[in-house]
N, CA, C and O atoms as a GROMACS GRO file, in nm:
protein
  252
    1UNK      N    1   4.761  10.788  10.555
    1UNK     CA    2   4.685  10.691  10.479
    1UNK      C    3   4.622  10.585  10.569
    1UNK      O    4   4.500  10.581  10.584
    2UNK      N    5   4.691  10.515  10.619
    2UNK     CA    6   4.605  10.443  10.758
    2UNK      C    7   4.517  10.483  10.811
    2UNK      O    8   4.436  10.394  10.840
    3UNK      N    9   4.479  10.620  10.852
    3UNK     CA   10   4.354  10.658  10.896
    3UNK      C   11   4.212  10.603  10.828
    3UNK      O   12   4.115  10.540  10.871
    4UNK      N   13   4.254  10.663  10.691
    4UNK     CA   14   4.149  10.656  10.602
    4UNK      C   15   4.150  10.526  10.557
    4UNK      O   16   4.072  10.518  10.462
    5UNK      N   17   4.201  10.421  10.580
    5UNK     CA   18   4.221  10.289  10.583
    5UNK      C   19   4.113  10.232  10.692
    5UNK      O   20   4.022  10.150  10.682
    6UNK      N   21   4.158  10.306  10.791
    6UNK     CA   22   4.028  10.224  10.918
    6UNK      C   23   3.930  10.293  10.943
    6UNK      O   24   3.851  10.247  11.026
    7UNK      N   25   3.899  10.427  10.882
    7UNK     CA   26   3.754  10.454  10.831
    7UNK      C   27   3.737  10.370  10.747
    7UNK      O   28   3.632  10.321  10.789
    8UNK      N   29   3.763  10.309  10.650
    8UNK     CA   30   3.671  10.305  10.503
    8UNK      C   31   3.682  10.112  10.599
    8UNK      O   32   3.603  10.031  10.551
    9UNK      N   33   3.739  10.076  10.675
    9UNK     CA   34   3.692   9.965  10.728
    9UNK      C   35   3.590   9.958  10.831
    9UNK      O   36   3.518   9.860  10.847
   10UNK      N   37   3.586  10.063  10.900
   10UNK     CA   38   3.570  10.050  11.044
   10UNK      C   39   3.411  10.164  11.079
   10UNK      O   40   3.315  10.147  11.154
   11UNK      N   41   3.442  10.256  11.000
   11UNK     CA   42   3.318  10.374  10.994
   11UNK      C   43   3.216  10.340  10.836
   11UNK      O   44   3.096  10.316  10.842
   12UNK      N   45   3.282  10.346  10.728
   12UNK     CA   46   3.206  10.384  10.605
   12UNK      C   47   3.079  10.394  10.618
   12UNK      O   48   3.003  10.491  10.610
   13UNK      N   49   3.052  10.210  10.653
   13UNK     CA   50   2.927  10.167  10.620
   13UNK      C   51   2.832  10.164  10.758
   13UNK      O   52   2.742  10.086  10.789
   14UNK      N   53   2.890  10.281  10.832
   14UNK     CA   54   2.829  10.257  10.968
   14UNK      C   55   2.740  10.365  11.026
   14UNK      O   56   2.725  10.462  10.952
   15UNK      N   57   2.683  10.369  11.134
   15UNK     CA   58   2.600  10.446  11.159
   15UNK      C   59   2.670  10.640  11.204
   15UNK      O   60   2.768  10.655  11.277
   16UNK      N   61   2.625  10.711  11.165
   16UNK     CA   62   2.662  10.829  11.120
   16UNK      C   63   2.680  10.913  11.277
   16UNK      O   64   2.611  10.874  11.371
   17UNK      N   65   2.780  11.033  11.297
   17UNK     CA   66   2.783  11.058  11.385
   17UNK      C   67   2.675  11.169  11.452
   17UNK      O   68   2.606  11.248  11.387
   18UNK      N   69   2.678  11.157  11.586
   18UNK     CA   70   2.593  11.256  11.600
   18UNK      C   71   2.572  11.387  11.704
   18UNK      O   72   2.572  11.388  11.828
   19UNK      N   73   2.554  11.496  11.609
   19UNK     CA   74   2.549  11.586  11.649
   19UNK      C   75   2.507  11.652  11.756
   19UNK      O   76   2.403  11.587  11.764
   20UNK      N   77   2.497  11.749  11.871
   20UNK     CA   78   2.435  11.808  11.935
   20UNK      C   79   2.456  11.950  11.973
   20UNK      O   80   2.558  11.996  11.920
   21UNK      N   81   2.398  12.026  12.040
   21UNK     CA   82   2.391  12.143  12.062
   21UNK      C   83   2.358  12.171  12.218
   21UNK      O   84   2.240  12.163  12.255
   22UNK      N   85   2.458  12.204  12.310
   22UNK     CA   86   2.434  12.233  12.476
   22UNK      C   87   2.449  12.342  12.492
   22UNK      O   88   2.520  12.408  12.416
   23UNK      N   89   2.377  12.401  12.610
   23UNK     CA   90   2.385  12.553  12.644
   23UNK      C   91   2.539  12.577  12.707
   23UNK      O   92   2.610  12.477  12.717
   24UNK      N   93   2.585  12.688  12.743
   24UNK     CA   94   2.736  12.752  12.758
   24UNK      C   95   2.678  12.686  12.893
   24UNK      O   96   2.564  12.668  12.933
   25UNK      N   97   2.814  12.655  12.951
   25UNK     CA   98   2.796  12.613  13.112
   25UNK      C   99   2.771  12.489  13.120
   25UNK      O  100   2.779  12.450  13.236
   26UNK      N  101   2.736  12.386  13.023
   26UNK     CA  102   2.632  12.271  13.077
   26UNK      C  103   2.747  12.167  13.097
   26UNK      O  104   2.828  12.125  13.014
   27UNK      N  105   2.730  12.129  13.252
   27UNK     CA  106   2.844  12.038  13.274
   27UNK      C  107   2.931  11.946  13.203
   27UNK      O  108   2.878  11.909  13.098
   28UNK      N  109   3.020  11.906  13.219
   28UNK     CA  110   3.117  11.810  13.088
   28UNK      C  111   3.104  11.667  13.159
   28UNK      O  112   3.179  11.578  13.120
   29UNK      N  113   3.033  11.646  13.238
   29UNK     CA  114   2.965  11.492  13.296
   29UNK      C  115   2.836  11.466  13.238
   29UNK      O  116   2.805  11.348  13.221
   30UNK      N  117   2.727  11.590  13.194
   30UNK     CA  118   2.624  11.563  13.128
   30UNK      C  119   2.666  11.591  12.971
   30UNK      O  120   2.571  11.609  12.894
   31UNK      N  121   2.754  11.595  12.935
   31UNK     CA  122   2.806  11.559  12.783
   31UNK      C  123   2.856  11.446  12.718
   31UNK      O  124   2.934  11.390  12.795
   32UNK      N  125   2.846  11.380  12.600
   32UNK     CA  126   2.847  11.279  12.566
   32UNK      C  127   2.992  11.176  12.577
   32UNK      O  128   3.080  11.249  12.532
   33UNK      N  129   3.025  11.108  12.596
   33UNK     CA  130   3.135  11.031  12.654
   33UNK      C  131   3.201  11.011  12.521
   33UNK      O  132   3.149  10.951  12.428
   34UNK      N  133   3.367  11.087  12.519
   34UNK     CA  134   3.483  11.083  12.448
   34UNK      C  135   3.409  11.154  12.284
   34UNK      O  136   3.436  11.112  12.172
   35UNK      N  137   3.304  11.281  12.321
   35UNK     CA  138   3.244  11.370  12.228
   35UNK      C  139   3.396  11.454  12.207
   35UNK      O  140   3.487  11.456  12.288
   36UNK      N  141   3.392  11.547  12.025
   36UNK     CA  142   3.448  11.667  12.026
   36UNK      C  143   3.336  11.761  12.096
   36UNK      O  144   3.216  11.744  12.115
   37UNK      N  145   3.416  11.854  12.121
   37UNK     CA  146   3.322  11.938  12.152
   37UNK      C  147   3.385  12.089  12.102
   37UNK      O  148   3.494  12.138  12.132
   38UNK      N  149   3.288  12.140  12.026
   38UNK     CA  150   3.350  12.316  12.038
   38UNK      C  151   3.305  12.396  12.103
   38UNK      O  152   3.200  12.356  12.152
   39UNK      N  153   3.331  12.495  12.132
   39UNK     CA  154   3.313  12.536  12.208
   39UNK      C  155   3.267  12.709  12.158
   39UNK      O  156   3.360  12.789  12.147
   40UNK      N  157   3.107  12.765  12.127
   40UNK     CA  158   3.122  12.895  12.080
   40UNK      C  159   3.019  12.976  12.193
   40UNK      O  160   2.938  12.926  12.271
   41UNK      N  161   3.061  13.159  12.166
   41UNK     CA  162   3.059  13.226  12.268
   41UNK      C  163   2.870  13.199  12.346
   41UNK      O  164   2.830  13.243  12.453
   42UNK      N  165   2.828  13.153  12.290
   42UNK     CA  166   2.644  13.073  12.390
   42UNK      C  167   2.616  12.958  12.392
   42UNK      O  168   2.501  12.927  12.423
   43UNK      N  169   2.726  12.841  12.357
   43UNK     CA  170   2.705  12.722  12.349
   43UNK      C  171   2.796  12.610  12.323
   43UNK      O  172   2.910  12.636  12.286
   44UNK      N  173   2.746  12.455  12.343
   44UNK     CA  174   2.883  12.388  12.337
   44UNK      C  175   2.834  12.287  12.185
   44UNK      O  176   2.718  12.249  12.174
   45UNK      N  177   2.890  12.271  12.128
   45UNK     CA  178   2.854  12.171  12.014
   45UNK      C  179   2.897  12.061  12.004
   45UNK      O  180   3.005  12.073  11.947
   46UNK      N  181   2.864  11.879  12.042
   46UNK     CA  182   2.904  11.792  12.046
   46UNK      C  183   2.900  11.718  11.898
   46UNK      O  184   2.805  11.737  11.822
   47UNK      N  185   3.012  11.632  11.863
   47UNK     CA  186   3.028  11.543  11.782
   47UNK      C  187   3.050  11.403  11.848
   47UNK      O  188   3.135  11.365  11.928
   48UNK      N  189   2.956  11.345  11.793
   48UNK     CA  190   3.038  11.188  11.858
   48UNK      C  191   3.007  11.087  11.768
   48UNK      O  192   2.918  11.114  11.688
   49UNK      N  193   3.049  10.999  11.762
   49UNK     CA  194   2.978  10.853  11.696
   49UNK      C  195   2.962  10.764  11.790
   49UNK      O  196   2.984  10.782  11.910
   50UNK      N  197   2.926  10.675  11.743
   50UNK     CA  198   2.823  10.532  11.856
   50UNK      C  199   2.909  10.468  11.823
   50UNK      O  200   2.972  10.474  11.718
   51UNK      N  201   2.924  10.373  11.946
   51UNK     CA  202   3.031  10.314  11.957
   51UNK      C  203   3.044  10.170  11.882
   51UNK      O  204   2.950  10.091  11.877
   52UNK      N  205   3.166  10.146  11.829
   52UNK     CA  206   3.151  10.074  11.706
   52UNK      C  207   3.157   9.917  11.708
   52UNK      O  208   3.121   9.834  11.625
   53UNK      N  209   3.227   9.903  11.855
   53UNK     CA  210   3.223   9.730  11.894
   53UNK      C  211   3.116   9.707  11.944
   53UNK      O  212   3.094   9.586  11.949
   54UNK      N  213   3.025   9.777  11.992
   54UNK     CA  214   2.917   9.710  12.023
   54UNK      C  215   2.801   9.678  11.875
   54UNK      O  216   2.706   9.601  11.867
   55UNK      N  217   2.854   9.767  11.783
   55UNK     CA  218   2.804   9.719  11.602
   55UNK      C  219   2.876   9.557  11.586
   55UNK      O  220   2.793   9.467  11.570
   56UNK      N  221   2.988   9.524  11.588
   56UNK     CA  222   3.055   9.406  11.584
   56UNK      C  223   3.038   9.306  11.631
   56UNK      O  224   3.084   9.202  11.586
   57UNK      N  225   2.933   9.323  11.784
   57UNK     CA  226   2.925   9.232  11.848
   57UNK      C  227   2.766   9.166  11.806
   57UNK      O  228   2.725   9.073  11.876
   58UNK      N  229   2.690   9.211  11.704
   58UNK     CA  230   2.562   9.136  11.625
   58UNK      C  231   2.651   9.074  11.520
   58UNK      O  232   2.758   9.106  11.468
   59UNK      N  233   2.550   8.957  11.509
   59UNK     CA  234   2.570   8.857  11.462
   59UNK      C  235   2.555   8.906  11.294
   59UNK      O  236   2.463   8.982  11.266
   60UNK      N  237   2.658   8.856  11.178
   60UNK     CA  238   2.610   8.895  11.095
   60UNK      C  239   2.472   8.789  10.970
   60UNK      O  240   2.439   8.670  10.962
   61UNK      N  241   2.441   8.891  10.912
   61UNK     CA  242   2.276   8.784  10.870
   61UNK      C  243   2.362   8.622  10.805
   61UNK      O  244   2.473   8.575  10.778
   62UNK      N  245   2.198   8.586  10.807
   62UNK     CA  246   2.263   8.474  10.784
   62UNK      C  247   2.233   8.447  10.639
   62UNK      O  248   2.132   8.504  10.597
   63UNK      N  249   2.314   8.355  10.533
   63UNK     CA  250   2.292   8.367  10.385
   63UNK      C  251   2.133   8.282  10.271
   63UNK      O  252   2.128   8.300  10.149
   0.00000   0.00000   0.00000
């Protein structure tokens, strides 16, 4: 339950993750930093989201 506690705080309303698609072989230094990655038999598939303290660190509007 905590998980889904600090999604629905921390992700919900936030910018969505994002996907990619690398060829088989393509180095894991030119892949996205702390990405999933799967791994199928011609290619690598990244998941990641953007990182979320640097969302925290704008100011929020003003009223």
């Amino acid at each position: 339950m905590a998980q889904v506690r600090v999604w629905d705080r921390d992700y919900r309303n936030g910018p969505s993750p994002d996907f990619a698609v690398w060829p088989l072989g393509t180095p894991e230094k030119d892949l996205p930093e702390n990405a999933m990655v799967i791994r199928k038999r011609h290619s690598l598939i990244t998941i990641s989201w953007p990182d979320i303290s640097a969302r925290r660190q704008v100011a929020p509007p003003t009223p």
